[in-house]
C-alpha positions as CSV (number, residue, x, y, z in Angstrom):
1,X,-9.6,-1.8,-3.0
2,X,-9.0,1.7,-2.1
3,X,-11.9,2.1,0.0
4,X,-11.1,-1.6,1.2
5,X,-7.5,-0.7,2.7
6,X,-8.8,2.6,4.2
7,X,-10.8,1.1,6.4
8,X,-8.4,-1.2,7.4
9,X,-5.7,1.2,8.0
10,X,-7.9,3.3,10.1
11,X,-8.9,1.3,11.9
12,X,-5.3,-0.4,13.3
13,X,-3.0,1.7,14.7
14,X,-0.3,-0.3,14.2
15,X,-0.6,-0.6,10.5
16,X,-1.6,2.5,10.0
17,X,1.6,3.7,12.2
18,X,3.8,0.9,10.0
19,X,2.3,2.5,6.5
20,X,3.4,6.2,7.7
21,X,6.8,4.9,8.9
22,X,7.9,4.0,5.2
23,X,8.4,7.5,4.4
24,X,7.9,8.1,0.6
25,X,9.3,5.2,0.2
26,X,7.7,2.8,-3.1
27,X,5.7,-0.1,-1.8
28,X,6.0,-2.9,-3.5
29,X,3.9,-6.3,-3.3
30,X,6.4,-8.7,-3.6
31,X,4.5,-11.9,-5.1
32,X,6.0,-14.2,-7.7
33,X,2.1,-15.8,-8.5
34,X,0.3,-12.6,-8.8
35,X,1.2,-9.9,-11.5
36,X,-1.7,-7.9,-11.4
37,X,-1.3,-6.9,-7.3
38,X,1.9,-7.3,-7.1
39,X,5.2,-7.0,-9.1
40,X,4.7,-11.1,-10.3
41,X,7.8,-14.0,-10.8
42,X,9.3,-11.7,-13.6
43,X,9.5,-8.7,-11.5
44,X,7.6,-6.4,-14.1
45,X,3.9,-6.5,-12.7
46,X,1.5,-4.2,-12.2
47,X,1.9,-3.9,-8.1
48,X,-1.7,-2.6,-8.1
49,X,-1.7,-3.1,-4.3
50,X,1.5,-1.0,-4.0
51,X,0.2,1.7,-5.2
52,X,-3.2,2.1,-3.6
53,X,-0.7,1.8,-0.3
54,X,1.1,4.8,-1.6
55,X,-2.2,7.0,-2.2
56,X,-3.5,5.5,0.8
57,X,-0.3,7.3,2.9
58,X,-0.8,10.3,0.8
59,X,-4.3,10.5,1.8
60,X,-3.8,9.9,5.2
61,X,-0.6,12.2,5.5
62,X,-3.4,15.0,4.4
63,X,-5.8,14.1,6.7
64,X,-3.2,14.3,9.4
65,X,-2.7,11.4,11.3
């Protein structure tokens, strides 16, 4: 997934511009049917995708864009 999104955001600007903007902000993936990518109904998932955002933002941050 990592490698997935990286391409992705590199590829837009205006996601990748969107992604920066949040700061250091926590990303959350706010779906109620999916606990494994995002935070699922009960609010105590996983949020797999918000966290490869965040070390995607990292990574770009020290690549400097």
């Amino acid at each position: 997934m990592d490698e997935a999104i990286y391409h992705k955001f590199t590829q837009h600007d205006d996601l990748r511009a969107e992604l920066l903007a949040t700061g250091d902000a926590e990303l959350m993936e706010d779906s109620d049917k999916d606990s494994f990518w995002g935070i699922g109904a009960d609010r105590r998932g996983s949020n797999e995708l918000g966290k490869a955002l965040e070390r995607l933002r990292s990574k770009l941050r020290r690549e400097g864009w």
